[in-house]
C-alpha positions, 0 to 999 in steps of 0.5 A: 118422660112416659116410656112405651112398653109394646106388650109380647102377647105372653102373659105372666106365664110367659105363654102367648095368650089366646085370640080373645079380651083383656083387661090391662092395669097401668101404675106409675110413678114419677121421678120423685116416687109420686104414684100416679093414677092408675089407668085401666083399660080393655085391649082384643087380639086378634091374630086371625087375618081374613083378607078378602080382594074386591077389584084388581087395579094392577095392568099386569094381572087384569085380564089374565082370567079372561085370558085363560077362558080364551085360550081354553075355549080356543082349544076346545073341550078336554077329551080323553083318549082311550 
């Protein structure tokens, strides 16, 4: 039965690596010490989320900014008093 091992992000030294490519080599064996074939690949981290908000759909937060115009344009410019 293949076992899934999730990979920390550390490296041999058990330091976290940094935001970039690598390589990953994967050997095995089964339950009779038969090797199997060894598989390679390529795996990118990422750790830097850019998140970017397009439409609003939520009833309770549409509007509010035409709200806040309103309520600055009611109450006029702001002034200073000296």
């Amino acid at each position: 039965m293949p076992r899934a091992r999730p990979w920390d992000l550390k490296n041999n030294a058990a330091t976290t690596v940094p935001d970039g490519s690598y390589t990953y080599e994967i050997d095995a064996t089964d339950a009779a010490t038969n090797p199997a074939t060894q598989r390679t690949g390529t795996i990118t981290v990422d750790t830097v989320t850019n998140v970017s908000i397009t439409s609003v759909t939520d009833p309770r937060l549409l509007g509010q900014q035409d709200r806040r115009r309103r309520l600055r344009h009611e109450r006029g410019p702001a002034t200073r008093s000296t």
